[in-house]
C-alpha positions as CSV (number, residue, x, y, z in Angstrom):
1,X,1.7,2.3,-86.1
2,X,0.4,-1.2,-87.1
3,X,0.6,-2.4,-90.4
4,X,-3.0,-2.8,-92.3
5,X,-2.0,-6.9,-92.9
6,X,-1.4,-6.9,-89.0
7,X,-4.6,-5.1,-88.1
8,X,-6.7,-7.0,-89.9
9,X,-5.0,-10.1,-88.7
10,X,-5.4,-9.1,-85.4
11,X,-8.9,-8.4,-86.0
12,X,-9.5,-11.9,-87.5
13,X,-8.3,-13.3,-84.2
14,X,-10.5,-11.5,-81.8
15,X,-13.2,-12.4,-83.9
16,X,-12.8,-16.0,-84.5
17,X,-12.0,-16.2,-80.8
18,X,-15.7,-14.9,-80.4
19,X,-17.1,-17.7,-82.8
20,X,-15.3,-20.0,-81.6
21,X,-16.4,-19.6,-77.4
22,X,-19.8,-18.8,-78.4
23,X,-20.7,-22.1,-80.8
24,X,-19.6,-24.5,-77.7
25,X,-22.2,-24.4,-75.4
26,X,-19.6,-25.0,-72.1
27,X,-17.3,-21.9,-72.6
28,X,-19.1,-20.1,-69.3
29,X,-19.8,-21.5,-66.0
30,X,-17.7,-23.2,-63.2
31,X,-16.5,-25.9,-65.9
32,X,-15.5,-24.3,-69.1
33,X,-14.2,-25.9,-71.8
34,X,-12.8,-22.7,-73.9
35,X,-11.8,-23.7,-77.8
36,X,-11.0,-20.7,-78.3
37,X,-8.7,-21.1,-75.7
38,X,-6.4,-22.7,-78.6
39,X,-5.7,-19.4,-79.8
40,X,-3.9,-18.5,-76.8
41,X,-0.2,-19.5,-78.3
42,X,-0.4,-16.9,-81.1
43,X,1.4,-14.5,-79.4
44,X,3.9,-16.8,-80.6
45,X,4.0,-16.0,-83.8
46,X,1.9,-12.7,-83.9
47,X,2.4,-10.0,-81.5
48,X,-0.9,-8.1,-82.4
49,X,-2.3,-11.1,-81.4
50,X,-2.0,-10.5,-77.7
51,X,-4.4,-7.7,-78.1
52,X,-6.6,-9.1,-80.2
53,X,-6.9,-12.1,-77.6
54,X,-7.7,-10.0,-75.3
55,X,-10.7,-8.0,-77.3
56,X,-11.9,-11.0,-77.8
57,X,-12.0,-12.3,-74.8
58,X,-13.9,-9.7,-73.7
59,X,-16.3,-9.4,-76.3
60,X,-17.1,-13.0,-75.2
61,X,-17.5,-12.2,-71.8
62,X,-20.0,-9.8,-72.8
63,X,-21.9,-11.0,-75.0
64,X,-22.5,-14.0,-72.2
65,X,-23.2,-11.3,-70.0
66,X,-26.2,-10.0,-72.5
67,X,-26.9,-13.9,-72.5
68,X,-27.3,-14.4,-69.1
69,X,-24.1,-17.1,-69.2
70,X,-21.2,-14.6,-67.0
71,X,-21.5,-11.8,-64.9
72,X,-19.5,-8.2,-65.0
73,X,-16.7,-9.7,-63.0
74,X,-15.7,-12.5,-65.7
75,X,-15.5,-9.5,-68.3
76,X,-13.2,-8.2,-66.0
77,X,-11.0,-10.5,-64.6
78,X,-11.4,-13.5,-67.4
79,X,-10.0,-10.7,-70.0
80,X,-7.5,-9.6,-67.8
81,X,-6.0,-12.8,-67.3
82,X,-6.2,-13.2,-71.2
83,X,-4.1,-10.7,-71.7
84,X,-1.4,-11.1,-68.9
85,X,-1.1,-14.8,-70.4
86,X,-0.8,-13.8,-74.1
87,X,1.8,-11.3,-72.8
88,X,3.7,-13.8,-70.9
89,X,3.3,-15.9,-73.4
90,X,5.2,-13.6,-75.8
91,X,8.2,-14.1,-74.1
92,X,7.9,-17.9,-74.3
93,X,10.8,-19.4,-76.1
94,X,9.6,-22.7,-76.2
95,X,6.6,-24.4,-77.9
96,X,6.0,-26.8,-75.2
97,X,6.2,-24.3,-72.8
98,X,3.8,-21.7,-74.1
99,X,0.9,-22.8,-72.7
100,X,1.8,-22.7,-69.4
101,X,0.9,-19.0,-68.6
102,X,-2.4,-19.5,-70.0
103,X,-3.3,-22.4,-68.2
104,X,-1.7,-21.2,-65.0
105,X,-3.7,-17.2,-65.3
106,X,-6.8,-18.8,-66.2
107,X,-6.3,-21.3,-63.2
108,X,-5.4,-19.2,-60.6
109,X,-7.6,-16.4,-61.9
110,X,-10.8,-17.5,-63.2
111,X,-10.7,-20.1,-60.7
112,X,-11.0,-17.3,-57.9
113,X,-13.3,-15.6,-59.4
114,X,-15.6,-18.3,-60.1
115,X,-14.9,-19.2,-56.7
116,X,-15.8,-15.7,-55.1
117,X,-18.9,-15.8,-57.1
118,X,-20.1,-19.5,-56.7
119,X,-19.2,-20.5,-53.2
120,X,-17.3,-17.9,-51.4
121,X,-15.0,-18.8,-48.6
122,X,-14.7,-22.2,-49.8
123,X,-11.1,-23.4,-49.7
124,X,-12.3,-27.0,-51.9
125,X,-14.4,-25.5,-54.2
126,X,-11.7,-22.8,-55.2
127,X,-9.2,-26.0,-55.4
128,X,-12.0,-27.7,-57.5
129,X,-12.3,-24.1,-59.5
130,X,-8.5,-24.1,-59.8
131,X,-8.5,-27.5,-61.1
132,X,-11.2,-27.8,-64.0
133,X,-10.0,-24.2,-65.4
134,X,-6.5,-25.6,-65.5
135,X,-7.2,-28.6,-66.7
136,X,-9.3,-27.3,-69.7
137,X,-6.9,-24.9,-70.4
138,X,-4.2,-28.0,-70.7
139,X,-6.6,-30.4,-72.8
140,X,-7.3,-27.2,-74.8
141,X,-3.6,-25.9,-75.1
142,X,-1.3,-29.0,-76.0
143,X,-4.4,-30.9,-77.9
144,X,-5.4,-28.1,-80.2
145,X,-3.3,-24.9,-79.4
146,X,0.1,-26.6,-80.2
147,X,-1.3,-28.4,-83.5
148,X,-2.5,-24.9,-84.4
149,X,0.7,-23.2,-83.5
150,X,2.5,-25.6,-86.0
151,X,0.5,-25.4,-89.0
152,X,0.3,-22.0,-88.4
153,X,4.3,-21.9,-87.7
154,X,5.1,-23.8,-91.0
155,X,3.1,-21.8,-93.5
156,X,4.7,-18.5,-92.1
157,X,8.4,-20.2,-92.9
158,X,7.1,-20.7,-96.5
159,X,5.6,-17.3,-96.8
160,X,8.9,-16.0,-95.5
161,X,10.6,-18.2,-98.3
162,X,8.8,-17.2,-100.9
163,X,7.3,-20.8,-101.4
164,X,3.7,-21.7,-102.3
């Protein structure tokens, strides 16, 4: 059973992962630019966070759905790949690495879908797909993700340590 401190952390994250996607105007479409997306490499750190990532992923999706901005297959499958990267990226043992199953999920499968639903058949557009997803998820990963990470890294040593 999950500690109250860890459920409402993990409630915290879904929902600032919500704010966060809905106040940029360019987190749907064929070229998102998710800041939420940062969030991605708490897994890290937090293991209720891979849930929470994924809830609020998917409270994203649909509330772009409601908005007109997504469509029932990028609840589906942009939440699924959430959550398979937050659980790969779990097992990370590296800081520089831990982006890398985010930005390769989201690639590979956001790219498809958006590729399925945009221009289907198209071998360059799904390359094109492939590439602006991916390369989001990079700019949004190591620019703000890994920043976050060790901020967020540093102040758990001192909690640990008893320092204020």
């Amino acid at each position: 059973m999950m500690k109250t401190s860890r459920l409402a952390r993990a409630g915290l994250i879904a929902a600032v992962y919500v704010v966060l996607n809905l106040l940029l105007p360019f987190g749907f479409g064929p070229i998102q630019f998710r800041l939420s997306e940062a969030l991605c490499l708490l897994p890290m750190l937090f293991p209720e966070s891979v849930w929470a990532l994924f809830i609020g992923c998917a409270v994203s999706n649909l509330l772009g759905l409601g908005m007109g901005l997504t469509t029932p297959w990028d609840v589906l499958f942009g939440s699924l790949a959430t959550l398979l990267a937050a659980l790969w990226t779990r097992k990370c043992k590296s800081d520089f690495t831990a982006p890398i199953p985010a930005i390769l999920l989201n690639a590979v499968i956001v790219g498809t879908m958006l590729t399925a639903i945009l221009t289907p058949g198209s071998r360059s557009a799904w390359l094109y797909h492939m590439m602006t997803v991916g390369l989001s998820e990079l700019i949004v990963l190591y620019v703000f993700g890994l920043p976050l990470l060790k901020v967020l890294r540093r102040l758990e040593e001192k909690k640990e340590s008893g320092i204020r």
